[in-house]
Structure formats: structure tokens, C-alpha cells
DRENBATI-801042 format. One line per 5 residues: number of its first residue (from 0); their letters; for each residue x, y, z of C-alpha. Coordinates in steps of 0.5 Angstrom, whole numbers. Layout:
<recs>
NUM = a = X/Y/Z ~ ...
</recs>
This chain:
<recs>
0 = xxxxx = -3/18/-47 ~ 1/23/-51 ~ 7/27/-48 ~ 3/33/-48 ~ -1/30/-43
5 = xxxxx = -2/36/-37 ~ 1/32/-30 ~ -2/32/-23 ~ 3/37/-21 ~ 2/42/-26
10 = xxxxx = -5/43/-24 ~ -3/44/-17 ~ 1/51/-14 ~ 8/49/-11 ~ 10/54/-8
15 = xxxxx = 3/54/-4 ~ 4/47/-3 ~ 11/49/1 ~ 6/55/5 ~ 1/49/6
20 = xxxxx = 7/44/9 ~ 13/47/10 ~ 19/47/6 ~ 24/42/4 ~ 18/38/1
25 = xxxxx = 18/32/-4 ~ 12/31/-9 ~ 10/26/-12 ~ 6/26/-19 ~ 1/20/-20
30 = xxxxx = 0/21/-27 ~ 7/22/-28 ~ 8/15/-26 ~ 2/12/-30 ~ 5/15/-35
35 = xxxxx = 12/12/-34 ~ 8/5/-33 ~ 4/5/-40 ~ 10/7/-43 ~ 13/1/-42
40 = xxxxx = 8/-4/-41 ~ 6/-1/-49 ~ 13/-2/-51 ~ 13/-10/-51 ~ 9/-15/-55
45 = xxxxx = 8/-21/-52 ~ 3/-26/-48 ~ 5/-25/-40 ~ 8/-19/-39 ~ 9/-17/-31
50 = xxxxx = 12/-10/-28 ~ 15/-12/-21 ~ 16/-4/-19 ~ 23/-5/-16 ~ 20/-1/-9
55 = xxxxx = 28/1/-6 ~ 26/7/-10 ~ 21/9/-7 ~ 16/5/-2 ~ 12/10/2
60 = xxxxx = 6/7/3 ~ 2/11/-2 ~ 7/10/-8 ~ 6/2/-7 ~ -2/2/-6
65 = xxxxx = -2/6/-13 ~ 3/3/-18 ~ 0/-4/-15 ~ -7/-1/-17 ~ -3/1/-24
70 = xxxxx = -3/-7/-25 ~ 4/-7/-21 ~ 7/-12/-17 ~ 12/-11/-12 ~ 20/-13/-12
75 = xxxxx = 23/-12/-5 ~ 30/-13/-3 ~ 29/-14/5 ~ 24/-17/10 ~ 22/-10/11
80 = xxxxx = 20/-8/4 ~ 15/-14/4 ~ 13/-12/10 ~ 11/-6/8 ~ 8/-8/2
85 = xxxxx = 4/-12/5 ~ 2/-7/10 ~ -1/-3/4 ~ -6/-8/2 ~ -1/-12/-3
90 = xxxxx = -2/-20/-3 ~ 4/-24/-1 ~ 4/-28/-8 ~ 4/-21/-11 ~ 11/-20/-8
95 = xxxxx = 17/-21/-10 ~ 23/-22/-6 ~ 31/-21/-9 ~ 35/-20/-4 ~ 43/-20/-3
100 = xxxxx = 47/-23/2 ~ 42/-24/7 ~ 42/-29/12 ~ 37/-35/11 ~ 33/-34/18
105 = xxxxx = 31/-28/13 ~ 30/-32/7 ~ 26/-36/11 ~ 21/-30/14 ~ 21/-30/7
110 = xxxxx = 18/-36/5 ~ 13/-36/10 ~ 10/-31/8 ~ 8/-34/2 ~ 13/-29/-3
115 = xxxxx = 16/-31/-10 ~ 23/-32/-7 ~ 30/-31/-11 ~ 36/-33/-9 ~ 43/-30/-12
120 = xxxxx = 48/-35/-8 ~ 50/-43/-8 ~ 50/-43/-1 ~ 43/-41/0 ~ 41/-45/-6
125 = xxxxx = 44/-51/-1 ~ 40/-49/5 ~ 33/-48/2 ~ 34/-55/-2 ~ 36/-58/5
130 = xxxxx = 30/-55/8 ~ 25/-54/2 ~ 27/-60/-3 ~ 21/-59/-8 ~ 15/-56/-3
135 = xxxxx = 17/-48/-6 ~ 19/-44/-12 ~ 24/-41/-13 ~ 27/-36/-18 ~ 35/-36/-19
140 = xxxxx = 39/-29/-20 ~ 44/-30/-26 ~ 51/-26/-26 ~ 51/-26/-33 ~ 59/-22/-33
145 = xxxxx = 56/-16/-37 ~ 57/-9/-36 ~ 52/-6/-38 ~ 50/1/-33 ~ 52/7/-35
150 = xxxxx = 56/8/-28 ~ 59/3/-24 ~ 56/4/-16 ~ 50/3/-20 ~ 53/-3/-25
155 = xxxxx = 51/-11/-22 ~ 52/-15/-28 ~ 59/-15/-28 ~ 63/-20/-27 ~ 66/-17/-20
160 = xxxxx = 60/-15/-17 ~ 58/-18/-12 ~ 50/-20/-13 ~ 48/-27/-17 ~ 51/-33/-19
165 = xxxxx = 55/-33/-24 ~ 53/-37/-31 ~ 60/-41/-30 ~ 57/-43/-24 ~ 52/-47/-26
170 = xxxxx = 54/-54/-26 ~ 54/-53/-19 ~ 48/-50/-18 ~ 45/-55/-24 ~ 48/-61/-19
175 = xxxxx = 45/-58/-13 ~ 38/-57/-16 ~ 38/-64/-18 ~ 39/-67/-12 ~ 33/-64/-8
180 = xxxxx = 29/-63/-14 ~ 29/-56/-12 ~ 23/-53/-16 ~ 26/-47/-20 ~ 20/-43/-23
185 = xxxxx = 24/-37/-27 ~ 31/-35/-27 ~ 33/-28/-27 ~ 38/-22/-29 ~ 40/-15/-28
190 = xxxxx = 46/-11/-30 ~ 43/-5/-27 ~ 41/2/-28 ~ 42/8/-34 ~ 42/1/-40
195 = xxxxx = 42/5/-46 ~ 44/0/-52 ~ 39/-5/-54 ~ 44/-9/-58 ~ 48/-10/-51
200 = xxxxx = 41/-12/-48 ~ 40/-17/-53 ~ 47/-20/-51 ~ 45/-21/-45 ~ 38/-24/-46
205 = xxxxx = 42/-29/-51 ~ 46/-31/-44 ~ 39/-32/-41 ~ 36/-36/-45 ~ 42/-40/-47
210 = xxxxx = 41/-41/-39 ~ 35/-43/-40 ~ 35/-49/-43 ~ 38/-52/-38 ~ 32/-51/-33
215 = xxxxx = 25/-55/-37 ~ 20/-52/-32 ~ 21/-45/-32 ~ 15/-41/-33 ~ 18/-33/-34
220 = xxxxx = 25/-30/-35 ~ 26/-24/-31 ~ 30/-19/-35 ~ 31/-14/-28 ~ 30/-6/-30
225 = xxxxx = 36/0/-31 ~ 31/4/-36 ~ 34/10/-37 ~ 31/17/-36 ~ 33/24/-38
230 = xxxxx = 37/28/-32 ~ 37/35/-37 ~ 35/36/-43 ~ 38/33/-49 ~ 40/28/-45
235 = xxxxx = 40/20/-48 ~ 35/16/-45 ~ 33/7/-47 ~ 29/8/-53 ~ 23/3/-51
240 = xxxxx = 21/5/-59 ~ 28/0/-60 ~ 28/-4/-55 ~ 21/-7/-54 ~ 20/-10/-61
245 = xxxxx = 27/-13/-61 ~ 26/-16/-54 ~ 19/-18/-56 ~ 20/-22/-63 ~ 27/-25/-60
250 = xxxxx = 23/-27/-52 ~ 18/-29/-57 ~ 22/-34/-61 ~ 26/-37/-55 ~ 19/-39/-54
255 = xxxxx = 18/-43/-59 ~ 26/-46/-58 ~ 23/-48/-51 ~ 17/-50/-53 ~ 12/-47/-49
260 = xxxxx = 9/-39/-47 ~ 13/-36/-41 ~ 12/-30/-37 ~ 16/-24/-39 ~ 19/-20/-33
265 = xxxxx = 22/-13/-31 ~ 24/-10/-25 ~ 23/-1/-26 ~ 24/2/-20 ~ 27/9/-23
270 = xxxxx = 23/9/-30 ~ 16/9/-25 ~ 18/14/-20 ~ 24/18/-20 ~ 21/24/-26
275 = xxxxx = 15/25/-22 ~ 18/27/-16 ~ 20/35/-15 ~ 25/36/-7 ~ 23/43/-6
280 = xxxxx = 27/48/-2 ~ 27/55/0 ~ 33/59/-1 ~ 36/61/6 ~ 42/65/4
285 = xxxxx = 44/69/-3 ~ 52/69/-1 ~ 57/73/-7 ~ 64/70/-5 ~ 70/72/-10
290 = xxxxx = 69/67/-15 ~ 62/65/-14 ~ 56/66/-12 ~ 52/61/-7 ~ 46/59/-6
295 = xxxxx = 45/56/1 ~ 38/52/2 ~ 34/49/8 ~ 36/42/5 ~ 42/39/4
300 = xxxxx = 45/33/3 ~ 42/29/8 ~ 35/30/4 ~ 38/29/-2 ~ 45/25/-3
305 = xxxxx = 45/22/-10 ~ 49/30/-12 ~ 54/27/-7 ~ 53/21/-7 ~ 54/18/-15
310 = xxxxx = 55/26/-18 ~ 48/25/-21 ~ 45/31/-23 ~ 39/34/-21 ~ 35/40/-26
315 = xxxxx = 34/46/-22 ~ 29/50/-23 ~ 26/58/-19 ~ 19/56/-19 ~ 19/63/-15
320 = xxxxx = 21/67/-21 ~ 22/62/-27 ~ 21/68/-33 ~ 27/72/-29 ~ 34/71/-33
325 = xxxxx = 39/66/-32 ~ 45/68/-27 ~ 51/63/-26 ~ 50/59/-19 ~ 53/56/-12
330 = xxxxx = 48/51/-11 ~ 49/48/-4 ~ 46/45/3 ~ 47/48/11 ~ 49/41/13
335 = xxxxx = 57/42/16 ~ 60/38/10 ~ 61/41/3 ~ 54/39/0 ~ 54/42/-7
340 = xxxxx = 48/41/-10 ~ 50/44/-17 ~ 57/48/-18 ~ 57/54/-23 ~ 49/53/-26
345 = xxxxx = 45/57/-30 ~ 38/58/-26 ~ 33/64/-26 ~ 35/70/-22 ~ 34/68/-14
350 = xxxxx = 33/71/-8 ~ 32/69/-2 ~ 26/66/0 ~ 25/63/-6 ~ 23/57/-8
355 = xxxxx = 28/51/-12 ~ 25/45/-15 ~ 29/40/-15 ~ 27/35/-21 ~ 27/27/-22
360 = xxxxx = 28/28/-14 ~ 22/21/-14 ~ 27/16/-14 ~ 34/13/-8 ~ 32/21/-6
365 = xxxxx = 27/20/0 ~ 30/13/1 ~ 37/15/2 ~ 35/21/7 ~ 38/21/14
370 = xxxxx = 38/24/20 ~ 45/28/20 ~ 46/34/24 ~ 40/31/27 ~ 35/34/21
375 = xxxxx = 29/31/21 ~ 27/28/15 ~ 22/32/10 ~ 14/31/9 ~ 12/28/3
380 = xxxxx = 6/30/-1 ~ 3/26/-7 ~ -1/30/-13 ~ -7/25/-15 ~ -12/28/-19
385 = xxxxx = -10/34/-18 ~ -11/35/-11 ~ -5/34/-6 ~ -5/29/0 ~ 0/29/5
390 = xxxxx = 3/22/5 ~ 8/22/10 ~ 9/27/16 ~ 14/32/17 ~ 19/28/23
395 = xxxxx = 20/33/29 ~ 25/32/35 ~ 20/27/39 ~ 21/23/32 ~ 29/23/32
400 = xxxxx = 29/22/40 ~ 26/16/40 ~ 29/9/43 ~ 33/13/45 ~ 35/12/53
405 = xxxx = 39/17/57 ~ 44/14/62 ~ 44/16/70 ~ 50/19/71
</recs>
């Protein structure tokens, strides 16, 4: 599969999709997806490679049931997620679960419902070993103390992160195990999103592996995701074209060190899904102002918060006029708080009643959605195969009244 590859979406008409379904709306592209997961699973050369999607990305219940099809399984963070995983067909020894700081009755749901469970502190480690002994798997989530994501609300290898054990814990952890004979089956490590340098992931593969050693029955290492993408043009991604044959030669030696084949793990959320999903929105307002013009959507940060939220950019396209000549623009949301989509950005001359497209809208973009100014949630639609299937329906008052009890004053 080539670069040139024509997408899902670019064999459907956006603008009638907004007709169709209304306007703001997400779109999903299925082949941009299985794109996304040949290009990685075709990056690495060992004997077991396993593809967890990091699901917090995206979990409609579509999305899940298709990257499973791909040869996925499925890392979730909450009872929630699992849930939901099992609720689109996924087998629970399919999942895997890697929360942080959840209570045990969580970890104990969990477990009874049969999912690969990774534990990230000393304290749940003792519980499960009181409760469990030997009789389940676990994995252990290692703080490796490496800052290696490009922006630190998306850093979590750090050593003031709060998320894993760190490595200078594990004599304690070593000592816990040993006495209920806990049966750790993988160890795991993430340093989160937009990794970049091959050589820095090297460093904390070499940390992993040194821990390792102290564990004699582990059948994978999990490697954790933060792939990076490109936001705009030019922008510097992870070269899998690097990183796959240094991690492949070196996992493959480390092999051989412990004397047997172990499974080789990541956990892509973004990689999979965040370039196939467009947030489209009709302009309501062209407003000149004396020193810009804003461009006011029927969307905001309640649909789209990562602008606000970790100043990520978002390409900006008119779909609606996408050969016009490029005017500087405002680009901001009607919800009453100041959310700026983008400050002074050349985009095709817009009009109101044109449509925007937001790209690399797949992934944290649905999922952070809320309900502010009481705006109800936008309808998701996934391109498969050329044909537009509604996913996710557009949510109406009755939606967000609902529990909701009025007192009898």
C-alpha cells in the first residue's frame, strides 16, 4: 500500500455528508486507518508482533470492531473501555487493561472479566498478590524516568510523572513478587506521545531490557506507543523506516540474552486513528474587526478542545472553496470563552456558509467533547469502502437532560 493510495474519503463529497447529517461532524476514514496499521506492523521484524490500539483515542464502538478486524487487540485504561470493547464483539483475553491510580474493586472487575491486567503502583501490586497469589497474569508498568514526548501534558516517562513504578523501585516490587509468587507474564513502558528519536527509544528499550532480567518468566515487553504524526506540512514525524530495524535487531538480541522468543508489544492510539478523522463545520460569521478577521463556526472548543487545551494545531482546510486564494484568518468557536481554532491562518477565502474541515481530528477530539454551553455532541460518520455509515448519532436536548430530576419547589 503506497502513499498514493485514494482513501475512503476521498471518494465521498464532504459537503454532502454535512447536507446528509448536519453540520459540526466527524468523519472517520477506514483505509486511512488500515493504512496507518500496515505501516507499522510492516516497520518491525520479529517473531510475535501484537498491536494493542490504545483505544482512549477513539472508542466508538465502530472504530473498535474495525481495528480489531485489522489484527488489533485493544488497551484500555477504565472499566468503561473494556466494557465497551466487549460490547463490540472483542474477547476479553483480547484486552488489555493499563489504568492509573484506580481503586482495586476496579482492578478486581477487571480481572474477573478475564482481561490481561497491568499494574503501574506498589500498592496494587500488594493487593493483588494477597488476593491472587499465582492464579492470574499480570504485566508491570515501569517508570523508566526518561522524558521522551515532545510536550509534557503528553509526557509519562518522566520521573515526576505520576504513571508506573519506577526502575529504582524494583527490589521492592522484586520482593513482593517473590513472596506471593505473582506470576508477571510482561513488563511494560510508555514515555508518551510525539516519540521522535530512535536513539532515545533505544535508551529506554535498554532500561526495559535490563529489567527484564530480573523477571525469568515473561513472555512479551510492551514498548508502550507515542508514534508521532505530521500536523502540516513539513512537519517532522517518528521514522518507522529508523526505528523499526533498530528496535527489531536489538529486541531480537535481547532474545537470545534471555534465552527465549518473547512477543513484542505496542500501544498506538493517535498513529491509528487521529490522520483519518476530519471535524467538519459551517462558517456562521465572517467578522472584520480592526486588526483581524474572525471566522466564528458552529463548533468550538466543546467539540474540539486539544487548540486550547495542549496548543496542537489542526490543518484548516475550505472545502467549500479549496481552489480560492488564500486570505489571513481568525478561526475561532461560538461557545462564550475565548476558543481560538487558530490566530492569523492562511486559508482559502471563506464565506459564510462555507464548510471547514478540520484534519488529524481522529484521535483525543470526540473523546474530550463535552456538553459546555449545553451543546450537544456532534454525529460521527465512518468512511468504509466508499460508503458513509452514520456511527454515532447526533445528541439532542432529550440527550443531555437525561438523569436529570427537577426538584418541587
Amino acid at each position: 500500500m503506497s502513499n498514493s493510495a485514494p482513501y475512503s474519503i476521498q471518494r465521498v463529497n464532504p459537503i454532502e455528508l454535512c447536507k446528509k447529517y448536519d453540520s459540526p461532524l466527524y468523519v472517520y476514514d477506514a483505509d486511512k486507518i488500515a493504512y496507518q496499521y500496515e505501516k507499522l506492523t510492516s516497520a518491525f521484524d520479529v517473531k510475535t508482533l501484537k498491536i494493542k490500539y490504545a483505544c482512549k483515542a477513539l472508542t466508538n464502538l465502530s472504530i473498535l470492531k474495525y481495528i480489531h478486524k485489522l489484527g488489533a487487540d485493544i488497551d484500555t485504561v477504565s472499566i468503561q473501555e473494556i466494557q465497551l470493547a466487549m460490547k463490540s464483539g472483542i474477547a476479553p483475553k483480547n484486552i488489555f487493561y493499563t489504568p492509573n491510580g484506580v481503586s482495586f474493586d476496579e482492578m478486581q472487575q477487571a480481572i474477573e472479566l478475564g482481561v490481561f491486567v497491568n499494574v503501574d503502583n506498589i500498592s496494587t501490586l500488594e493487593k493483588l498478590g494477597e488476593k491472587y497469589g499465582s492464579s492470574i497474569p499480570v504485566c508491570l508498568r515501569i517508570n523508566p524516568h526518561i522524558l521522551a514526548g515532545g510536550n509534557l501534558k503528553i509526557s509519562t516517562g518522566h520521573i515526576n510523572a505520576k504513571f508506573g513504578i519506577s526502575i529504582h523501585q524494583m527490589n521492592e516490587v522484586l520482593d513482593i513478587v517473590n513472596k506471593y509468587g505473582i506470576d508477571v507474564q510482561a513488563l511494560q513502558q510508555h514515555t508518551g506521545s510525539d516519540l521522535l528519536d530512535a536513539d532515545v527509544f533505544l535508551k529506554v528499550a535498554e532500561i526495559l531490557f535490563d529489567t527484564a532480567k530480573k523477571f525469568k518468566n515473561l513472555k512479551a515487553l510492551d514498548f508502550g506507543g507515542g508514534f508521532k504524526v505530521p500536523y502540516k506540512e513539513g512537519d517532522i514525524t517518528t521514522n518507522l523506516d529508523d526505528l523499526g530495524p533498530k528496535i527489531s535487531n536489538r529486541f531480537n538480541a535481547f532474545c537470545e540474552e534471555y534465552g527465549k522468543e518473547l512477543e513484542l508489544w505496542f500501544e498506538p492510539g493517535k498513529f491509528l486513528v487521529s490522520e483519518s478523522g476530519y471535524l467538519l463545520a459551517s462558517v456562521n460569521v465572517v467578522k472584520p474587526t480592526p486588526t483581524t478577521t474572525f471566522i466564528q463556526l458552529d463548533t468550538g472548543l466543546n467539540h474540539l478542545i486539544r487548540p486550547m487545551f495542549y496548543d496542537a494545531y489542526h490543518h484548516i482546510t475550505n472545502i467549500s472553496n479549496p481552489n480560492a486564494e488564500k486570505k489571513i484568518y481568525s478561526v475561532v468557536g461560538y461557545i462564550c470563552e475565548t476558543d481560538t481554532f487558530a490566530w492569523e491562518r492562511p486559508v482559502e477565502e471563506i464565506r459564510e456558509g462555507d464548510i471547514l474541515a478540520f484534519h488529524n481530528a481522529g484521535a483525543y477530539a470526540i473523546m474530550m467533547a463535552s456538553n459546555y454551553n449545553s451543546r450537544p455532541r456532534p454525529a460521527e460518520v465512518l468512511i468504509y469502502e466508499g460508503k458513509d455509515y452514520l456511527i454515532r448519532e447526533r445528541e439532542t436536548l432529550e440527550d443531555l437532560m437525561k438523569g436529570q430530576t427537577i426538584v418541587d419547589f
